[in-house]
C-alpha positions as CSV (number, residue, x, y, z in Angstrom):
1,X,-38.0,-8.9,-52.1
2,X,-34.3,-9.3,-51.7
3,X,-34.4,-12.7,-53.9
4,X,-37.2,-15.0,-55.2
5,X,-40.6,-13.3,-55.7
6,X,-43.9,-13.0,-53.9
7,X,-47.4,-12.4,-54.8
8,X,-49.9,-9.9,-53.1
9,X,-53.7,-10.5,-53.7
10,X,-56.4,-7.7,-52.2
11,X,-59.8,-7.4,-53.9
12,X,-58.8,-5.0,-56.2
13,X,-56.7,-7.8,-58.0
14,X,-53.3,-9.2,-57.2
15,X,-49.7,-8.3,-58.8
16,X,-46.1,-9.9,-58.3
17,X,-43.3,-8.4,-56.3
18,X,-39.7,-9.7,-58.3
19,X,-36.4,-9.2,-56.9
20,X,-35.1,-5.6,-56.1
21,X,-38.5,-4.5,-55.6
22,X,-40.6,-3.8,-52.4
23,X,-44.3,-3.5,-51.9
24,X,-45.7,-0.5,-49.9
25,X,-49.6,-1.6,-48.5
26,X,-52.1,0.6,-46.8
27,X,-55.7,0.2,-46.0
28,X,-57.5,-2.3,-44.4
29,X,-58.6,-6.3,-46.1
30,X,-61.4,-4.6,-48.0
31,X,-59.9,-1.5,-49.2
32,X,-55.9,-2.1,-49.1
33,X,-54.0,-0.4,-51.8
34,X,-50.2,-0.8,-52.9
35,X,-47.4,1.1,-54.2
36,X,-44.6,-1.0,-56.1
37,X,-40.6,0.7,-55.3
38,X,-37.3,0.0,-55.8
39,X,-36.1,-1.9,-52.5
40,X,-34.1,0.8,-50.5
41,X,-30.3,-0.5,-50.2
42,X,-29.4,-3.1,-47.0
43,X,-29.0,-1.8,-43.7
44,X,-27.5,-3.0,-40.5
45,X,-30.9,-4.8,-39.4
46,X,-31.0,-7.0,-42.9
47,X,-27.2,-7.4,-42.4
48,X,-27.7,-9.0,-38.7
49,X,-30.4,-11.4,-40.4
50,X,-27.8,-12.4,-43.2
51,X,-25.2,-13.1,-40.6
52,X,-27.4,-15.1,-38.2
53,X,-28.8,-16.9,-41.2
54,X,-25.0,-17.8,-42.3
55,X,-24.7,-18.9,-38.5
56,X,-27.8,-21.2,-38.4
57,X,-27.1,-22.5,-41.6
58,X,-23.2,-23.9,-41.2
59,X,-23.1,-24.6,-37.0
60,X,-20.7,-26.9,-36.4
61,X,-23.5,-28.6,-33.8
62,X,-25.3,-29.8,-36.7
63,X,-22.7,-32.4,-36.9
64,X,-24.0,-33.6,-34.0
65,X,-27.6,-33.1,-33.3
66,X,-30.9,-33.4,-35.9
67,X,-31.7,-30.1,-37.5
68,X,-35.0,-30.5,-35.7
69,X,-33.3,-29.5,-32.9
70,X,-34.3,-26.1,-32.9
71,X,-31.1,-24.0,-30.9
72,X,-28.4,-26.3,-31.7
73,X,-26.4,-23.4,-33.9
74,X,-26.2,-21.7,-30.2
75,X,-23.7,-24.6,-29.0
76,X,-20.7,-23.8,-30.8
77,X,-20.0,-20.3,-29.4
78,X,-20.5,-21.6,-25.5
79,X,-18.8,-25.6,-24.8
80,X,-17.4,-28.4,-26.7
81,X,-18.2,-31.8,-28.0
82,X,-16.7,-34.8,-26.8
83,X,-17.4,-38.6,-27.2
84,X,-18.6,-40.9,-24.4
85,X,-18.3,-44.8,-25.1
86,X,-21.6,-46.6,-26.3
87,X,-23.4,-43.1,-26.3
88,X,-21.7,-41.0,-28.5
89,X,-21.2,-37.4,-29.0
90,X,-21.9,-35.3,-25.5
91,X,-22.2,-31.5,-25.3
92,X,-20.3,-29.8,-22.5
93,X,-20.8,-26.2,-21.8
94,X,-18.5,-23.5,-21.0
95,X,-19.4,-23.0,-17.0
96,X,-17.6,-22.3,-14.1
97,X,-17.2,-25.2,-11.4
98,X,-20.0,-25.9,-9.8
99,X,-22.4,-25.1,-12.5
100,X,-25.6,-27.9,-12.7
101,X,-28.0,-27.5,-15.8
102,X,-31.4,-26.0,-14.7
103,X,-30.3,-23.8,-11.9
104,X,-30.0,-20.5,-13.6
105,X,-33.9,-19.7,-15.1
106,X,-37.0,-19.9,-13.7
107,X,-40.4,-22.2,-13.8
108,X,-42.8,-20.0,-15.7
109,X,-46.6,-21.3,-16.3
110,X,-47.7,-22.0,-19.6
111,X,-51.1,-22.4,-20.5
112,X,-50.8,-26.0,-22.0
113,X,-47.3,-27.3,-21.2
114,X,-47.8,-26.5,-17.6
115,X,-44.3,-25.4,-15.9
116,X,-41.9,-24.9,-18.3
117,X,-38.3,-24.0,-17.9
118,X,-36.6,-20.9,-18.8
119,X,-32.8,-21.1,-19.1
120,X,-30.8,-17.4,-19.0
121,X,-28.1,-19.3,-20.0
122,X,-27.5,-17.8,-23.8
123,X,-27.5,-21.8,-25.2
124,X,-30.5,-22.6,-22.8
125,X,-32.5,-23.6,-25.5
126,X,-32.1,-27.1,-27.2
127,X,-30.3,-28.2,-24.4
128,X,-33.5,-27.3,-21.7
129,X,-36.2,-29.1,-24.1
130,X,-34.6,-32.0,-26.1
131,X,-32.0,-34.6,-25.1
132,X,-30.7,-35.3,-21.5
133,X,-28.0,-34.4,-19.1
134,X,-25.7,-36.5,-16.9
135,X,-22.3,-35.7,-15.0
136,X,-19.6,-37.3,-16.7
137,X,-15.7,-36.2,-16.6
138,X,-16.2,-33.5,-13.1
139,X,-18.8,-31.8,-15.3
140,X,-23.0,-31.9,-16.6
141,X,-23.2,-33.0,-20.1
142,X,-25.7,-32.7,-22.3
143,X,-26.7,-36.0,-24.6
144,X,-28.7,-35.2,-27.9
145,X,-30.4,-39.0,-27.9
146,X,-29.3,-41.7,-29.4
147,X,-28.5,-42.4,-33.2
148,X,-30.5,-44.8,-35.2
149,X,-29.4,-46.0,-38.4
150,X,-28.7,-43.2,-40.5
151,X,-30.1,-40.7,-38.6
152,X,-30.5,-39.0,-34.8
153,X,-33.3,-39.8,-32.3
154,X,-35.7,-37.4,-32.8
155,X,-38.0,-36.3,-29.5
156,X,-41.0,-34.6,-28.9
157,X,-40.1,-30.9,-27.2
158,X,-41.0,-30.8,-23.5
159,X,-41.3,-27.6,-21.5
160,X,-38.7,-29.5,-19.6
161,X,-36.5,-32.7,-19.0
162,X,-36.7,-33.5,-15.3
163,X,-38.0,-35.4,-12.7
164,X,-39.7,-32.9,-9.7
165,X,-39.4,-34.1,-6.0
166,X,-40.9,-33.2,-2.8
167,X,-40.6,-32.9,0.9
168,X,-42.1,-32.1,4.4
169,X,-45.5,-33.0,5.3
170,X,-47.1,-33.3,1.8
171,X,-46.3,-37.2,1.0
172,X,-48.9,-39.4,-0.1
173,X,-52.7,-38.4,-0.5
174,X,-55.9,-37.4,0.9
175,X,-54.7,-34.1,2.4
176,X,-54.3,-30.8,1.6
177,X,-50.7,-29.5,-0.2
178,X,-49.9,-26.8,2.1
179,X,-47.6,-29.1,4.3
180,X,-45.1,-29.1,1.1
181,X,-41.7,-27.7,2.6
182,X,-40.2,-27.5,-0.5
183,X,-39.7,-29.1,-4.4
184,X,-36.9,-30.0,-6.2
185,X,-36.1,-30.7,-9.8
186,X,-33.1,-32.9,-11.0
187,X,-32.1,-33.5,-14.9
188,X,-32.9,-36.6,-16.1
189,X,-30.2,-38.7,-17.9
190,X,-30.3,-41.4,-20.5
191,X,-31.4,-44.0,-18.1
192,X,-34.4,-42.3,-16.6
193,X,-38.0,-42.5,-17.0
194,X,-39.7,-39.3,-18.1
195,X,-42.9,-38.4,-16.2
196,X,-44.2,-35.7,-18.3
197,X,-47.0,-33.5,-16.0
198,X,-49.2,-31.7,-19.3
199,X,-51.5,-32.9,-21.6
200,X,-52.9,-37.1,-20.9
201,X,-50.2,-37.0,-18.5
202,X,-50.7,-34.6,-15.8
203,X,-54.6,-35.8,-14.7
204,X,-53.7,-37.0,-11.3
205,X,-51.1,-36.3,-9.1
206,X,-48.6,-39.2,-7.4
207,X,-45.6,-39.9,-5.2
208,X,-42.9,-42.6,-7.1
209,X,-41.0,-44.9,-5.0
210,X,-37.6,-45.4,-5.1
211,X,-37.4,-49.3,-5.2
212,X,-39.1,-50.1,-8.7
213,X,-42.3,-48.5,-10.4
214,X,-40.3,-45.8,-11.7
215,X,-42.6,-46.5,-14.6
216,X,-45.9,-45.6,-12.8
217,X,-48.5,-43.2,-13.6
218,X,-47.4,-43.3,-17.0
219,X,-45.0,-42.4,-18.5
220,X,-41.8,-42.8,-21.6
221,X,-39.0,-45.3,-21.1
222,X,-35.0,-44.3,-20.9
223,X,-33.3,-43.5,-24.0
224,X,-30.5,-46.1,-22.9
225,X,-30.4,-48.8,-21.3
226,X,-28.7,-49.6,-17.5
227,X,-27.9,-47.2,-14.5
228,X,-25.0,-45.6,-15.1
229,X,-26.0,-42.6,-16.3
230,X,-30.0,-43.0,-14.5
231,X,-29.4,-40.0,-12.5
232,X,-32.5,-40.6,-10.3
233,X,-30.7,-44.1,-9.4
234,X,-27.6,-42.6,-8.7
235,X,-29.3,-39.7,-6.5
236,X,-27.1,-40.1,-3.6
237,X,-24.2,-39.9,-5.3
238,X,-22.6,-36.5,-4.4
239,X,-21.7,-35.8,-8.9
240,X,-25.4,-36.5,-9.3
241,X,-26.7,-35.1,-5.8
242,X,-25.6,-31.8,-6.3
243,X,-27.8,-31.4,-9.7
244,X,-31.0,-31.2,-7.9
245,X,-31.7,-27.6,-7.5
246,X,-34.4,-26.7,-4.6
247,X,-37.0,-23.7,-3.6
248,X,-39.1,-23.2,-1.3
249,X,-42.6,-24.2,-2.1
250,X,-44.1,-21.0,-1.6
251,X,-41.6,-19.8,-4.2
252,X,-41.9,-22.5,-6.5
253,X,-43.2,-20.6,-9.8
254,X,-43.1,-17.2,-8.2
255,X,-41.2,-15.4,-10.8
256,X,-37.2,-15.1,-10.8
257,X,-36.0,-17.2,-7.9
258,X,-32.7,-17.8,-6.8
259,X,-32.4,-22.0,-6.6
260,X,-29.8,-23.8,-4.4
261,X,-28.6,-26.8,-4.4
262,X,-30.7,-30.0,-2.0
263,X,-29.3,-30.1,1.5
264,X,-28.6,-33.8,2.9
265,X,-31.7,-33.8,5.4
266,X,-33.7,-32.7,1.5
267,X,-31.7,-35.4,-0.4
268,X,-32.8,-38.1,2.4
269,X,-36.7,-37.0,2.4
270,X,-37.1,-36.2,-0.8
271,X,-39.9,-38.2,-3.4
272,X,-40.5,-38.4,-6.8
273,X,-43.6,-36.6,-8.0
274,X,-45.2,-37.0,-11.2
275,X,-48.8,-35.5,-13.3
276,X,-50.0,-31.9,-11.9
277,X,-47.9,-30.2,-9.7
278,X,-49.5,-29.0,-6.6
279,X,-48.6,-25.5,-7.3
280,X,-51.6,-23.3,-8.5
281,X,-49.7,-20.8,-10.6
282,X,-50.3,-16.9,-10.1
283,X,-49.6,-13.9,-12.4
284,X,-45.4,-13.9,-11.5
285,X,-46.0,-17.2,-12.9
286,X,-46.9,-16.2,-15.9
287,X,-43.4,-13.6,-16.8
288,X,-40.7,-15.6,-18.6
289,X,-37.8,-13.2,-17.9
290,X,-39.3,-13.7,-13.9
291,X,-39.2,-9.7,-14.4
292,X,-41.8,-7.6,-13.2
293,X,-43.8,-5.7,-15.8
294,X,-43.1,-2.2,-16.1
295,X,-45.8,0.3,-15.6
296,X,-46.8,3.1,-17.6
């Protein structure tokens, strides 16, 4: 106990562990015994957790973002904040030209959540599960929500804030899903519908239209209203075009796969899906690094 005090209970009776002390247990729940000891002097591991502590604590991101925002202290180190007009503060990372959010990761299967999106991007944490991203000054920035009174919107996490698309012979319904060619997944900005595919949400399976009934199957409303930041409205536009990353669909969920960016012949075929995916997951599926397993 480096501050503060705790209390250990077994059935042989309890006892309290105060400051500068440490408490050595052995045994199992029926029979555990302790030893009470000075606490050793800090080492480099306790030091690492004071100085990520000090970082979490006083992140300049704060400023910007709810605290619920779980990864925020990760922004200051890797972009910058800037203010956009009628939306407010905007996070831009550090990235090369070229760069689109949700390229660099992979779609690993979560029991639950469904597909859920691992960024390998050292930030890609708050930025991959709250909020949402549009291209605005020749690069993607990320939105926290809007602010409400006094205080910030605060979501629900998703394992992901996109819309999925689809081409080739898999459009519409009563057949089997092994004509898809590929799928697609494109950030969704502050204008967008959000078609989660988990949970009351992912029972069925559908193909959205482009004209209207962007709302169907269920579904939240955009964080802000009009289209010029509704990336799926502005799909053909090459800023927003070039943000919808593709695979094959053989690939799609296969472990670490290298995504590309939609070709024009994708762009001009492609469909909005929303509920279940029609991707039965496998065991690559299942690795979050997309890594193989080592064997002993």
């Amino acid at each position: 106990v480096r501050q503060g005090e705790a209390q250990i209970a077994t059935p042989q009776g309890s006892t309290e562990v105060n400051a500068g002390d440490m408490a050595t247990i052995r045994g199992d729940s029926e029979s555990a015994q302790y030893k009470i000891s000075p606490t050793p002097d800090r080492d480099d591991w306790d030091r690492w957790n004071s100085d990520r502590d000090h970082l979490i604590r006083n992140a300049n991101s704060w400023r910007h973002t709810n605290r619920y925002y779980t990864g925020s202290q990760d922004l200051d180190a890797y972009g910058r904040w800037q203010n956009v007009p009628d939306y407010g503060d905007v996070w831009v990372p550090n990235e090369p030209q070229g760069w689109v959010p949700y390229r660099d990761g992979n779609w690993t299967y979560e029991p639950y959540y469904g597909w859920t999106w691992v960024g390998y991007e050292p930030w890609g944490w708050a930025p991959y599960h709250y909020g949402r991203w549009f291209p605005y000054g020749g690069a993607w920035a990320w939105w926290p929500g809007p602010i409400y009174g006094a205080g910030f919107y605060r979501p629900f996490w998703s394992p992901a804030y996109v819309s999925f698309f689809g081409w080739g012979a898999g459009f519409g319904f009563g057949f089997g899903f092994g004509g898809w060619g590929g799928f697609g997944w494109l950030p969704i900005g502050p204008g967008d519908w959000f078609h989660p595919w988990w949970g009351g949400y992912g029972g069925r399976f559908g193909v959205i239209g482009f004209r209207g009934g962007f709302n169907r199957f269920g579904g939240f409303a955009p964080l802000h209203g009009g289209m010029r930041f509704s990336n799926i409205a502005n799909l053909h536009s090459a800023e927003v075009g070039r943000g919808l990353s593709t695979v094959n669909a053989g690939h799609f969920g296969a472990g670490r796969v290298t995504a590309v960016g939609a070709s024009r012949a994708q762009l001009s075929g492609a469909r909005v899906m929303a509920g279940n995916l029609p991707v039965v997951p496998s065991r690559a599926s299942l690795s979050a690094s997309g890594r193989a397993a080592a064997l002993s």
